[in-house]
Steps between C-alpha positions, in 0.01 A plus 500: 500500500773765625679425125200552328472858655867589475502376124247737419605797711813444318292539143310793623850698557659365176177653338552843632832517456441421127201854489802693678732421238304529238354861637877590516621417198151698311626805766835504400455440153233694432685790681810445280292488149349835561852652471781674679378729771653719767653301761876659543605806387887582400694798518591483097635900481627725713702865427607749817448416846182197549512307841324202609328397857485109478623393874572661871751651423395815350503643133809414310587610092328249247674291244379422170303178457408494946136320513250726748255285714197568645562790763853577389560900346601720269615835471701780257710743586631699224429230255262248379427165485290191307301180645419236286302219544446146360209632270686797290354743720694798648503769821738756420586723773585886424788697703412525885231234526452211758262179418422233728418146366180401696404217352615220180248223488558443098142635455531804703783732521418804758782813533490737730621855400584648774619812339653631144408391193490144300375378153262173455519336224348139478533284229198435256364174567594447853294288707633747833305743680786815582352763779722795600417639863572818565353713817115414506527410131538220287514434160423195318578379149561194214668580237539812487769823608468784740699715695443566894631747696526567925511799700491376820582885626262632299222202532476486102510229273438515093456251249561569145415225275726440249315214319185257586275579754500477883295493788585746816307409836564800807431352826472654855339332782145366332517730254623413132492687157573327171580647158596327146794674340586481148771537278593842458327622815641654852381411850590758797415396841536776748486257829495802706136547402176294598523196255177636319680800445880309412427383113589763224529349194641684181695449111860425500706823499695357170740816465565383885532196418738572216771659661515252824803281489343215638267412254776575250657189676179309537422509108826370412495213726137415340635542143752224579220259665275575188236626718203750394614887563156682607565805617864463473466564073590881592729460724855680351795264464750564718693660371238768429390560877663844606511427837571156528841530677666813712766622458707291727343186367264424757111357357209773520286300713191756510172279460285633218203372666548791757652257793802697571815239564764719515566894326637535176848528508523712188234766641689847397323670862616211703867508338488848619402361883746214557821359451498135382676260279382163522721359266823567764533325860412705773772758634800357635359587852197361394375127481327379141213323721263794478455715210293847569326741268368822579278786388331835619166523494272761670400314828862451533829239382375177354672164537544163356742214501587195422658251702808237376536190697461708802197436751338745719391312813442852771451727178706821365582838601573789210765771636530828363777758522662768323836314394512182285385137678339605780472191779304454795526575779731790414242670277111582566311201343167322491425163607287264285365204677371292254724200355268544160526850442700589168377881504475794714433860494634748740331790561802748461427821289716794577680513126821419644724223355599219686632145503358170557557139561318227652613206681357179693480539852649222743237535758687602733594159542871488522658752778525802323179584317601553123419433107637185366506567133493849301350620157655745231445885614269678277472918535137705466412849507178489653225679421391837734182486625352658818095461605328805723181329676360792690777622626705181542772406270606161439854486366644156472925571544435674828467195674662148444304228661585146475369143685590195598353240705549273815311312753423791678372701208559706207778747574512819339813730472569838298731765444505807787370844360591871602233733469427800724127476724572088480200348695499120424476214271181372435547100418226442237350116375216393296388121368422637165576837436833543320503906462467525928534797665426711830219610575309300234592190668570587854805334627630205747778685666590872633841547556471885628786742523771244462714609155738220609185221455587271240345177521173352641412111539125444404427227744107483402596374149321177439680168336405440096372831438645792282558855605583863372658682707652915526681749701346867499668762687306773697678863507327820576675743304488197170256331314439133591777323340425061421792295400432165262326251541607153596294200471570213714389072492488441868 
């Protein structure tokens, strides 16, 4: 009796091992007949500085022909770069971009852009479904070509489609949008805005489209594929694109759908404003890891930079001074918190010229609180602007402020000022206004009748939220005078 029942519990499990195998074999056949999808992608170009995340041990530079996994990175500095997958299909990342592989099932192949520019093109006949993420957005697409770019500073994202169609879905909390974009079409998103309001769809600026360096690039790598041009028909060879290159060599990287990487190096007002040459190593007092550019603009000196192989992990500080390669803590500075941050404006407008680095900051984390590595110096004249407010005026060289922050706060420090009737320094913060000043906003601290006063620790500061804070003195014989304005990650 007991053989009987093990003889045919022994045929029931050959039986279902037979329906497993032959399920399998229709799975992984059938999978394989429909074609070559998405399920690695392969660094196959790369020109200027591209780095990779792939492991613990931080970003390193990329190699040609290094396979990215699921949750491994990408990123430009001044350069580009190409991944190519099993299926013909391309991302092609512009100068100052970073891309995150979030997912390569073969079917699916999800990117996130986490800022900068790239170019989608999937190959015709693909049986993969390629998403780029970017902010709230994402935008999904077969066969077809598109370009996405990332503000995160700005919280804007456009899509220009190139070729094809594509389908762009905004979500935030329960709420979602969807629009259809087709070839030769433009989608803003202004995430700033309620998502009803976010959409702004528009034609393809082709004379913008002409002159951008990037798509120069991007229609000659399609030529060579064989693949269908769309919008790219009018774009100039390169040869034809004025501003393709600077002067010193370095790649225009400005986005042409409005997503502003980096300023154009050949701008004849900015070449007026700074002092850079990208194509040389930093000074000889200087360290290559950081290159800085610089501009004036009315609400004060505007910054951006690129970083080389060089991490950030307790952020940077920018010095200023009168004499080439200003350093902290010699020089007045600002401190920037944030590891992420790759631009800055300081509110300085007295139309005075003056020189500026920036550096990454040690965290005061070795015994003698200092930057580890230095950019180039750039010079700017800045701009002269004053502002009366009934009576007040707001002038931002008079006062210097800059932060950093500890366990016990965020401590504030600035520059002593002579003026006759001093009074006091009003310590001034806001959540979300940047252009703070006393009395509009009141104030945390009153220092009175101390000239000598020049820092403050604001203990009340609460972990994980963001700050602007400012220095007003009081005199009695003076107007109000309100140095810059510092914001501060706490």
């Amino acid at each position: 009796m007991s053989n009987k029942n093990g003889s045919g519990l022994f045929g029931t499990i050959i039986w279902f091992a037979i329906v497993f195998a032959v399920l399998a074999a229709f799975y992984y056949y059938g999978e394989k007949e429909s074609g070559p999808g998405a399920s690695a992608a392969s660094v196959s170009f790369l020109e200027g500085q591209v780095d990779v995340l792939n492991d613990s041990l931080g970003w390193k530079q990329a190699s040609d022909g290094i396979v990215l996994n699921e949750g491994d990175s990408i990123r430009t500095g001044l350069g580009k770069a190409v991944l190519s997958f099993e299926d013909g299909s391309a991302l092609r990342l512009d100068a100052l971009t970073e891309v995150e592989v979030v997912r390569l099932s073969g079917k699916s192949a999800v990117f996130s852009n986490k800022q900068g520019r790239v170019y989608l093109r999937v190959k015709d006949g693909t049986s993969a479904q390629y998403q780029i993420l970017a902010q709230e957005a994402s935008v999904s697409a077969q066969g077809t070509a598109f370009t996405v770019a990332c503000d995160q500073t700005k919280k804007t994202v456009a899509v220009l489609m190139v070729e094809g169609s594509a389908k762009v879905r905004v979500e935030r909390n329960s709420d979602a949008v969807e629009s259809k974009i087709e070839s030769g079409s433009k989608l803003d998103l202004d995430l700033s805005k309620p998502i009803t309001e976010a959409v702004k769809t528009s034609a393809v600026d082709l004379e913008i489209v002409k002159s951008d360096s990037f798509y120069s690039w991007n229609k000659e790598e399609d030529i060579k594929i064989g693949d269908p041009l769309g919008v790219l028909e009018a774009v100039e060879d390169a040869e034809g694109i004025e501003d393709a290159e600077g002067e010193d060599g370095s790649e225009d990287v400005e986005n042409a759908e409005g997503a502003d990487v980096a300023e154009d190096a050949n701008n004849e007002e900015a070449k007026e404003d700074q002092v850079l040459d990208l194509s040389q190593s930093a000074p000889a007092e200087s360290n290559s890891g950081i290159f800085l550019k610089a501009s004036a603009q009315d609400d004060g000196v505007r910054f951006t930079w690129v970083l080389n192989q060089t991490e950030a992990p307790y952020g940077f500080k920018i010095s200023r001074g009168t004499e080439p390669n200003p350093y902290y803590p010699k020089n007045d500075f600002v401190y920037i918190s944030s590891v992420e941050a790759r631009e800055y404006t300081w509110k300085i407008t007295d139309g005075k010229t003056y020189h500026f680095r920036i550096c990454t900051w040690n965290g005061g984390k070795t015994s003698e609180s200092a930057c580890v590595v230095h950019s180039n110096d750039v010079q700017v004249t800045t701009k002269q602007a004053s502002i009366n407010i009934s009576g007040f005026e707001y002038v931002a060289s008079e006062l210097v402020l800059g932060a950093t922050t500890s366990e016990s706060g965020v401590n504030l420090s600035w520059n002593k000022i002579t003026a006759p009737g001093f009074q006091g320094y009003k310590v001034v913060r806001s959540e979300t206004d940047a252009n703070l000043y006393y009395p509009k906003n009141g104030y945390i601290k009153w220092l009175p009748d101390d000239i000598n006063a020049t820092g403050y620790t604001d203990d009340s500061a609460e972990r994980g939220k963001s700050y602007y804070y400012r220095i007003c003195s009081l005199e009695s014989e003076a107007p109000t005078y309100c140095g810059n304005v510092v914001q501060v990650q706490y």
